[in-house]
N, C-alpha and C positions, 0 to 999 in steps of 0.2 A: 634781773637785768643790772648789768654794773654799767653807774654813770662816766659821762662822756667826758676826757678832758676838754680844754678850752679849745686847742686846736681841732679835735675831733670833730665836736661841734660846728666851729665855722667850719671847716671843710664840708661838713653835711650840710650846714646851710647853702654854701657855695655850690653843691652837686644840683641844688635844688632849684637851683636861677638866680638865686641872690648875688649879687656884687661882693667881693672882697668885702669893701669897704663897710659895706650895710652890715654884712655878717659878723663885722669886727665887732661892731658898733652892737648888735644883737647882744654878742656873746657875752659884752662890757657891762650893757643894761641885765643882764640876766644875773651876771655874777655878783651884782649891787642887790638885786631883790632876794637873791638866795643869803647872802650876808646881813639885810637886816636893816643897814642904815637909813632906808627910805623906805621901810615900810610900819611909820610911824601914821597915826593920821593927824586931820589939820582943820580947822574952820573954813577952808579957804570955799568949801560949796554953800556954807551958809550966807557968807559974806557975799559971794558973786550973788546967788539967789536972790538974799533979801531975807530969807526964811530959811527952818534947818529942816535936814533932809528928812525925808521920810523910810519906812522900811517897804519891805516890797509887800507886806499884810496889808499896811496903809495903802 
């Protein structure tokens, strides 16, 4: 299966009931997690918690 350009994409989201708008926004957030920039990790569920996370064995 050869991947979707960007426009291909929204346009499939868009077939699918999504808004323009939403699907833009989709496609934007998708191309950020495929690139890397944010998906570093962070404290930030320890800190709200209280305590650090657990695994799903725990």
């Amino acid at each position: 299966m050869l991947p979707l350009t960007r426009d291909e994409y929204v346009s499939s989201l868009a077939r699918q009931g999504l808004s323009r708008h939403d699907a833009e926004d989709i496609a934007a957030m998708s191309a950020l997690m495929e690139s890397g920039p944010i998906a570093g990790t962070t404290d930030e569920l320890a800190s709200v918690r209280g305590r650090a996370p657990r695994t799903f064995e725990e």
